[in-house]
N, C-alpha and C positions, 0 to 999 in steps of 0.2 A: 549490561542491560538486565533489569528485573525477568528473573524465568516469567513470573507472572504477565508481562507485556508480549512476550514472545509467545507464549502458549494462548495467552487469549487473540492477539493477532490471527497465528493459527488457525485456530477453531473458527476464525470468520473466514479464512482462504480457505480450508478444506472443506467444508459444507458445500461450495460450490462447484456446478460439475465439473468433470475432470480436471481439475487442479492438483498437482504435487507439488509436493516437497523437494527442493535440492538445496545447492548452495550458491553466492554468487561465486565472483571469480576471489572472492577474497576468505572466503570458506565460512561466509555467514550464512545464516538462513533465505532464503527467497521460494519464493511459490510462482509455478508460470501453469501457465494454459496453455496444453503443448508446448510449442518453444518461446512465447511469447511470456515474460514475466509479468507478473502480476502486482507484486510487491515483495521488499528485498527488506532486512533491516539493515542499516548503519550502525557501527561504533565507531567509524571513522571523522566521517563526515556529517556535520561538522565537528571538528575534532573536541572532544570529551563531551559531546552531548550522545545520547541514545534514541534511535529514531528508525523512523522507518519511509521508505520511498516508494510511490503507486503513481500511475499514469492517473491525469486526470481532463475532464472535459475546457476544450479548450479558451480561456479565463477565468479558468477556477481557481486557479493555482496565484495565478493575482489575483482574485479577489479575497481570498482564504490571509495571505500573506500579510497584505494590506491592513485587511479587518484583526485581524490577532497574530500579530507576527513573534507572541512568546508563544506560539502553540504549531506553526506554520512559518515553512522556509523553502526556497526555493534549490531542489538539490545539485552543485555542482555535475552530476551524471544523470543518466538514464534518458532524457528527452527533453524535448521544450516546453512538452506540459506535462511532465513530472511532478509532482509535490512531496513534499519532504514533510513528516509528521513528529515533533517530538516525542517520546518515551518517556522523558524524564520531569513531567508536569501532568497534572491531574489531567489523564484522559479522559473524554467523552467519548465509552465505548458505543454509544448508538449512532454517533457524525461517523466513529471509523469505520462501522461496518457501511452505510451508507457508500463511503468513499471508496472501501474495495468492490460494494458491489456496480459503482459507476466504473472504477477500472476494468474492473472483470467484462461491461459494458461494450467498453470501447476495446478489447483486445481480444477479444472469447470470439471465436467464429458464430453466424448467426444461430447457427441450431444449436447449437451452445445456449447462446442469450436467451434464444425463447424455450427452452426449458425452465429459464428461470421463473416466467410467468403459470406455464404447468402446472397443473395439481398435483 
């Protein structure tokens, strides 16, 4: 994976409150909220693409799929509404951060969430 896609990923998960940094179980990057994950990258899966995997609201992930599936896949792990985001095709950093901040939505305890509307 380009550092460049992992560090700017990054910078869109840690901005958000209490978010860290670990790894998954495969010793790649992922970011959770508390214990709940947030988004993970892949080198694995699918195998030789570079991508990264967020929970999302549920049919989004088919509709995402559907409408651009060179940009959107659905990821073998993590949940039933997981999406899988490629790496390795011109991202549109302003949909990703959108999408982490819909995961962060649906996984961030509420006063978590509503920080995010705070000044």
């Amino acid at each position: 994976m380009t550092e460049d896609g992992v560090t700017r990923l990054r910078e869109l998960c840690l901005a958000l409150p209490e978010v860290a940094e670990g790894t998954n179980h495969h010793g790649e990057p992922a970011w959770r909220v508390r214990r709940r994950t947030l988004a993970q990258i892949s080198e694995r899966h699918p195998a030789g693409r570079q991508s990264f995997w967020a929970p999302a609201p549920a049919g989004a992930k088919e509709a995402m799929v559907a409408a651009e599936p060179d940009r959107f896949f659905s990821p073998p792990y993590g949940g039933r509404h997981w999406v899988g985001v490629y790496l390795d095709v011109p991202v549109d950093w302003d949909e990703v951060r959108e999408l982490v901040v819909d995961a962060y939505r649906l996984i961030a305890p509420g006063e978590l969430v509503a920080r995010l509307t705070e000044p």
